[in-house]
C-alpha positions in Angstrom: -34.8 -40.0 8.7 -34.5 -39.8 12.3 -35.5 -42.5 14.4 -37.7 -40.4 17.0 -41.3 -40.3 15.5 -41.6 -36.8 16.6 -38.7 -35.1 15.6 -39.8 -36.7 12.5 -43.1 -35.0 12.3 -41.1 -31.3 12.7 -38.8 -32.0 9.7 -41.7 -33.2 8.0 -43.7 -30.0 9.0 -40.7 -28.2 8.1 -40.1 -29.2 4.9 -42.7 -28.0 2.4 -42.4 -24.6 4.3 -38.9 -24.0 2.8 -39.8 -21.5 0.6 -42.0 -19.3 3.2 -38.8 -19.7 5.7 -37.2 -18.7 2.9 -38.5 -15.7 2.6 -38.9 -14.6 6.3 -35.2 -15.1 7.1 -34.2 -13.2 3.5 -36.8 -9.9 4.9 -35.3 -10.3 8.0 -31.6 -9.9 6.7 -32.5 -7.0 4.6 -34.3 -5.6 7.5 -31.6 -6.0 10.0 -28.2 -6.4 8.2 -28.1 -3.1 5.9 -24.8 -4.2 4.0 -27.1 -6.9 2.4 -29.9 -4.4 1.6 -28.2 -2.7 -1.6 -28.0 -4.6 -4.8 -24.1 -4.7 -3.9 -22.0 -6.6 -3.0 -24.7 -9.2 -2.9 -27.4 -9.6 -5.5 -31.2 -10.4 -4.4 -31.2 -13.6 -6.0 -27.9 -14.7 -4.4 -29.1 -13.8 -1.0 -31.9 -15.8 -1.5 -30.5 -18.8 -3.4 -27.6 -18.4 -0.5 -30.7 -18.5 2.6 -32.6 -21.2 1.0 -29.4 -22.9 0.9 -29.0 -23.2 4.3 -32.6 -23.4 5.4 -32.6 -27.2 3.6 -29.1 -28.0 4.9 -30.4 -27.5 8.2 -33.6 -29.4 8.0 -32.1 -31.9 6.5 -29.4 -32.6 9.1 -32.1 -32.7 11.7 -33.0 -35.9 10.2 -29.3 -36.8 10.8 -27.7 -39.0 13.9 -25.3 -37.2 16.0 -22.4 -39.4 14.6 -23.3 -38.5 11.3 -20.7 -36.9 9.4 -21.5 -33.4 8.4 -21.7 -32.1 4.6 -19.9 -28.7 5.0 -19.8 -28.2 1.1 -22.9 -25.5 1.7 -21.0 -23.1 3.8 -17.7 -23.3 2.4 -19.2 -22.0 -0.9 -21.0 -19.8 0.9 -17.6 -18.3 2.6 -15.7 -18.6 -0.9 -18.6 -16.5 -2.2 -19.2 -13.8 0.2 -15.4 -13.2 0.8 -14.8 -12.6 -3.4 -18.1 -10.2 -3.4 -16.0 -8.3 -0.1 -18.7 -8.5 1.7 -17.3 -7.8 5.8 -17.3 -11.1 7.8 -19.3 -9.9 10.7 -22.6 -9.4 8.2 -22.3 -12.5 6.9 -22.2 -14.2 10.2 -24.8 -12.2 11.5 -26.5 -13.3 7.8 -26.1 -17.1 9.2 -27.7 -15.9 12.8 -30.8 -15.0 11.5 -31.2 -17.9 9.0 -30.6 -20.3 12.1 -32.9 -18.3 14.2 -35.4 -18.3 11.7 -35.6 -22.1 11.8 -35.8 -22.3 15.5 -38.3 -19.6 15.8 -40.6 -21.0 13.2 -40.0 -24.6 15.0 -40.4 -23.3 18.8 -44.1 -22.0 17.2 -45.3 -25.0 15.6 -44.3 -26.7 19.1 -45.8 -24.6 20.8 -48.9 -24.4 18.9 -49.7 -28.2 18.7 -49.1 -28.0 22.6 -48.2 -32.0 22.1 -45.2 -32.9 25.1 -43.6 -35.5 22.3 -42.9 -33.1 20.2 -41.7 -30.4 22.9 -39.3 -33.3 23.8 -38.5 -34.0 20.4 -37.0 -30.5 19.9 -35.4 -30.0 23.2 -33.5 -33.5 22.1 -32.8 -31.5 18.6 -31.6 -28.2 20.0 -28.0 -29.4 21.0 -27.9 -31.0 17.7 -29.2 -27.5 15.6 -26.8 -25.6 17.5 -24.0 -27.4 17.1 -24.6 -27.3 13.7 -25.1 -24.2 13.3 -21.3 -23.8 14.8 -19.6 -26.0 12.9 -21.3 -24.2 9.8 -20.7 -20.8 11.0 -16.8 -22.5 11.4 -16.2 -24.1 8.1 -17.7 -20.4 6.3 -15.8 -18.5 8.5 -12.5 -20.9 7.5 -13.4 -20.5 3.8 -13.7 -16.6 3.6 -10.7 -16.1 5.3 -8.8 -18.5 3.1 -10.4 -16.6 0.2 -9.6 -13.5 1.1 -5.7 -14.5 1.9 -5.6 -15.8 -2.0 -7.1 -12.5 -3.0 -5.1 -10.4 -1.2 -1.6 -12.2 -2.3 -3.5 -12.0 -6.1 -3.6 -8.8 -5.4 -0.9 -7.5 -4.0 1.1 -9.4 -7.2 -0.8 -7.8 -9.6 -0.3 -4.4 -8.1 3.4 -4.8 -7.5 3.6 -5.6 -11.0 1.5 -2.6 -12.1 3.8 -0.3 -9.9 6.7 -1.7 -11.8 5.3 -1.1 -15.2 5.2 2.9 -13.9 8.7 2.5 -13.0 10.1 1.0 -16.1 7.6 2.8 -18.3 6.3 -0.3 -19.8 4.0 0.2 -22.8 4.4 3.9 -23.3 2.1 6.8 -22.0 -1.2 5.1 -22.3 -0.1 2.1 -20.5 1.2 4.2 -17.6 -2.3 5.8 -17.3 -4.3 2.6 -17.3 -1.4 1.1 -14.9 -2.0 4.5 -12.6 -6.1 4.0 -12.8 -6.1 0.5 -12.0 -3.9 1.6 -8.8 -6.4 4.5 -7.6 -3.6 6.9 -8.5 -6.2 10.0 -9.3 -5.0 11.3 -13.3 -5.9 14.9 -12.3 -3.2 15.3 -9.5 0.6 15.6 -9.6 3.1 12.7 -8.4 6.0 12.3 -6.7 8.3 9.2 -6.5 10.0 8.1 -2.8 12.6 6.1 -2.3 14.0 4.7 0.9 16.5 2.5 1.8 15.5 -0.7 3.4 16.1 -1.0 7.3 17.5 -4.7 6.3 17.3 -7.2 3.2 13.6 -6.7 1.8 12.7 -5.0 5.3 10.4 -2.2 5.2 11.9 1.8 6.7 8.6 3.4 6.1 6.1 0.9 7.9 2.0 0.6 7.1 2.8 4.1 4.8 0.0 3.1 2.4 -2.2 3.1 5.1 -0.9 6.3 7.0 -0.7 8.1 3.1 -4.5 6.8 2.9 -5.8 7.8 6.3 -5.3 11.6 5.3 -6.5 11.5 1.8 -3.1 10.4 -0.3 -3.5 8.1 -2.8 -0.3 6.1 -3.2 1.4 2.8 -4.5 5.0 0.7 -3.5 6.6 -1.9 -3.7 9.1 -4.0 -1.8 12.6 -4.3 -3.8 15.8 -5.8 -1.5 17.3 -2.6 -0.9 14.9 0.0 -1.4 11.2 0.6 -1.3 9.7 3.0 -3.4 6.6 4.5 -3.8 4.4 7.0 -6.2 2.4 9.1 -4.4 0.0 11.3 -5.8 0.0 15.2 -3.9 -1.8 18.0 -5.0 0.9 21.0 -4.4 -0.7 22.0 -1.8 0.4 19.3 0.4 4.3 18.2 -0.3 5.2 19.4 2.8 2.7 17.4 4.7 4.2 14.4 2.8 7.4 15.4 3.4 6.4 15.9 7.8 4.6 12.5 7.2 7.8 10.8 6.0 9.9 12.0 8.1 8.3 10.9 11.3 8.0 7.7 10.3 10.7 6.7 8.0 14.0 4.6 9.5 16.7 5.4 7.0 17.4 7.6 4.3 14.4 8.7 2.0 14.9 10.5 -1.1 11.4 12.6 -2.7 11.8 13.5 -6.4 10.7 16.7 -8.0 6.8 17.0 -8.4 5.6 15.7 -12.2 2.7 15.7 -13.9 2.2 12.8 -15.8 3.0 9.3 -14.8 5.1 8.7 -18.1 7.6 10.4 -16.2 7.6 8.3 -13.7 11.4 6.0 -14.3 13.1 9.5 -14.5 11.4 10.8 -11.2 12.2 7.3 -9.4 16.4 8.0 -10.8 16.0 11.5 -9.1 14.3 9.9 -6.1 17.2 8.0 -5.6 19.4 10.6 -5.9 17.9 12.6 -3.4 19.1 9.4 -0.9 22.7 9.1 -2.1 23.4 13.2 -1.4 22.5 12.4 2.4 25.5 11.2 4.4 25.3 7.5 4.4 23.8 5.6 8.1 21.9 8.8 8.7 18.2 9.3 8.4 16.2 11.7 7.1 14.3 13.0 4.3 15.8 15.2 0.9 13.7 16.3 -1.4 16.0 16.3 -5.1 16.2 20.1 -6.2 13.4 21.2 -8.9 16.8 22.2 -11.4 16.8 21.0 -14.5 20.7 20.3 -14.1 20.7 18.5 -11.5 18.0 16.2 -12.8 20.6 15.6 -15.7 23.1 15.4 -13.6 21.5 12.7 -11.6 19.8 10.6 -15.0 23.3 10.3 -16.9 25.6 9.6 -14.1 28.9 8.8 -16.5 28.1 12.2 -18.0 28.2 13.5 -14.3 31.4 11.5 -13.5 33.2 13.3 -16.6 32.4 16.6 -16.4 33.2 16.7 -12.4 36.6 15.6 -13.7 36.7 18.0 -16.4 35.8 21.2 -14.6 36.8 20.1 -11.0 39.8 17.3 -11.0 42.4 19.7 -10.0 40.4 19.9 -6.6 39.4 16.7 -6.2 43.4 16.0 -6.6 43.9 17.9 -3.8 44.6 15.9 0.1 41.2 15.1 1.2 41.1 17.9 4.2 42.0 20.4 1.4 39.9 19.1 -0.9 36.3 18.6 1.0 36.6 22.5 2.4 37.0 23.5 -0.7 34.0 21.7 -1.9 32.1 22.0 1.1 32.2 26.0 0.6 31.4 26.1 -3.1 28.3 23.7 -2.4 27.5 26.3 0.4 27.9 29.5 -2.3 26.1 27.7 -4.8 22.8 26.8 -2.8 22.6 30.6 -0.6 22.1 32.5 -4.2 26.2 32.9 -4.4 26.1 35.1 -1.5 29.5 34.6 0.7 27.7 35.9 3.6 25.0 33.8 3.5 27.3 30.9 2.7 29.5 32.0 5.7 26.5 31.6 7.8 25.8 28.1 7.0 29.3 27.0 7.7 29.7 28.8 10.9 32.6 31.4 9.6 33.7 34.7 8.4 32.4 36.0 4.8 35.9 36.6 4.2 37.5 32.8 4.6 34.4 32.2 2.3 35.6 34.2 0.0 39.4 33.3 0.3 38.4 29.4 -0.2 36.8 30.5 -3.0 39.3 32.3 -4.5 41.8 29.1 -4.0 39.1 27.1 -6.0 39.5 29.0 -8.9 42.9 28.9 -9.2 43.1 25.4 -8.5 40.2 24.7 -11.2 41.4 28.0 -13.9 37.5 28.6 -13.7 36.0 31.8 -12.6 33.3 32.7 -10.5 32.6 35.8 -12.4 32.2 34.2 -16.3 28.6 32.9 -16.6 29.4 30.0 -18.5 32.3 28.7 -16.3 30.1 29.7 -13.3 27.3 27.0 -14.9 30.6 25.0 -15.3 31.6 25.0 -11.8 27.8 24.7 -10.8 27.0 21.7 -12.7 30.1 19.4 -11.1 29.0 20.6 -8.0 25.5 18.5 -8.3 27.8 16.0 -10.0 30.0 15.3 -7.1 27.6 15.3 -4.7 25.0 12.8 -6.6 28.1 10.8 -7.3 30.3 10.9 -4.0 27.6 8.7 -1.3 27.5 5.9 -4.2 30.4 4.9 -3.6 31.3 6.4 -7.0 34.0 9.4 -6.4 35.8 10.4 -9.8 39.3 9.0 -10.2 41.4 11.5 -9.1 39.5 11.6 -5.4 41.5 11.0 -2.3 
């Protein structure tokens, strides 16, 4: 107890009134702090438990000498608590204001009312001590709900880089891809997209804060951090891959491929390969975005990469045999024929010469490769090794025979 007889007589005033300060400082915070006036985060009888709490740990430290060591154990549960129920830290401490200040108002009046100069000593003496209490609580919660919320967040952020993962590997089959999608906020009535994009530097990030950006204009979306790439599934109504598409490009540092839109999540592992594709048929140190095509061969193409190794041997090796300046116009001009609707014109166009030298290049190809432009099949032939050789060529991974 302290040793001022007065100060004495307000903690002993003080006491049995606990439960009526109580329940002033809990009306006041519903009154006044609106996060706290909804059953959630914070329950009634939390709130209340939580005031009370504090009320008695601050009476009771009034009876305390200034050397006295302080028992913080009240608003470091108090921190641990608020910060798992996500409640923001400027309510809370605004919470603790109006506990404190319900003390010292209730005090002020009792000292004012019993008009006795001891006492009005007594609590001028006291109100360095409350307040510097009241700090030093304030602190330690402060301290403990953001040490809270660190754990959480690195809980977190390892349970949802697993979960990302498991939609990447396709771990546990189609049901487990939807509970794995739900649990990320990816929205089951919306199409995906997987992006890839090479890191600016061993596990360094080329599309910075993107989860925010994707969330500040309505994108739900998951990624996670691998060495050399980070990739991400994004969820995009139809309407809005080319705003994803802007959105990436303005921001990303490197290469980014975007796979094919899908519509369920089990499909995820196959969209990521094509994802990845769409980086390796960009020239390598540029930066940009490529959007893998919709075609069903070149999604083979790009998931059975031996496959695409042999049959761009197969159908092309005679040209790829050929001295590299011979070779890449000759492939550069059937890549042009084959993505302007086989149109030499259009083609010609695109590579900035006559219709005619298209068509001349293209007539060498087929007598280099014995394939012709005019058969169907060997057309699909000659179409399919183009998607294969350029998936294939930025990896690093040119068919033998290449120069």
């Amino acid at each position: 107890m302290p040793h001022d007889p007065a100060l004495q007589q307000l903690v002993a005033w003080a006491e049995p009134r606990l439960p009526a300060l109580t329940a002033a400082a809990y009306q006041t915070i519903l009154e006044r702090v609106p996060a706290y006036g909804a059953a959630e985060p914070v329950p009634a009888a939390e709130l209340r438990r939580s005031v009370e709490e504090n009320l008695r740990f601050l009476i009771g430290a009034l009876s305390s000498d200034e050397g006295d060591e302080v028992d913080l154990r009240t608003p470091i549960a108090t921190g641990q608590r608020r910060a798992a129920a996500a409640m923001p830290l400027p309510e809370v401490l605004r919470a603790y204001r109006l506990v404190f200040s319900t003390l010292w108002d209730a005090l002020l009046a009792r000292v004012r009312a019993a008009e006795d100069p001891a006492l009005s000593e007594a609590l001028f003496v006291a109100a360095t001590r409350l307040w510097q209490l009241a700090d030093e609580h304030a602190v330690a919660m402060t301290e403990a709900y953001r040490a809270t919320t660190s754990r959480m967040l690195v809980r977190d952020q390892r349970r949802r880089s697993a979960l990302v993962e498991a939609l990447f590997l396709g771990t546990g089959g189609t049901s487990s891809c939807w509970e794995a999608a739900s649990l990320l906020g990816l929205p089951p009535d919306c199409g995906f997209v997987v992006v890839a994009a090479e890191t600016t530097g061993l596990a360094v990030e080329s599309l910075a804060d993107i989860e925010q950006r994707l969330a500040q204009r309505g994108l739900a979306s998951a990624w996670r951090l691998m060495p050399a790439l980070q990739v991400g599934i994004v969820a995009t109504p139809g309407e809005r891959e080319a705003e994803l598409v802007t959105l990436l490009a303005e921001v990303g540092t490197s290469r980014i491929g975007v796979s094919p839109r899908y519509a369920s999540v089990a499909e995820t592992p196959r969209s990521l390969q094509l994802a990845r594709a769409a980086i390796s048929v960009q020239p390598r140190g540029s930066t940009g975005v490529h959007v893998f095509s919709s075609s069903p061969l070149a999604a083979l193409m790009a998931c059975d990469p031996a496959a695409a190794d042999r049959l761009s041997l197969d159908v092309l090796g005679a040209a790829l045999a050929l001295p590299a300046e011979d070779r890449d116009v000759l492939l550069q001009t059937l890549h042009a024929y084959l993505d302007n609707q086989a149109s030499a014109e259009q083609a010609a166009r695109v590579l900035h010469c006559h219709a005619n030298t298209v068509r001349y290049r293209l007539r060498r190809l087929t007598e280099v490769t014995g394939r012709s432009l005019q058969d169907p099949y060997q057309l699909a032939e000659l179409a399919a090794a183009s998607y294969a050789v350029r998936i294939r060529h930025e990896r690093g991974s040119q068919p033998a025979g290449g120069q």
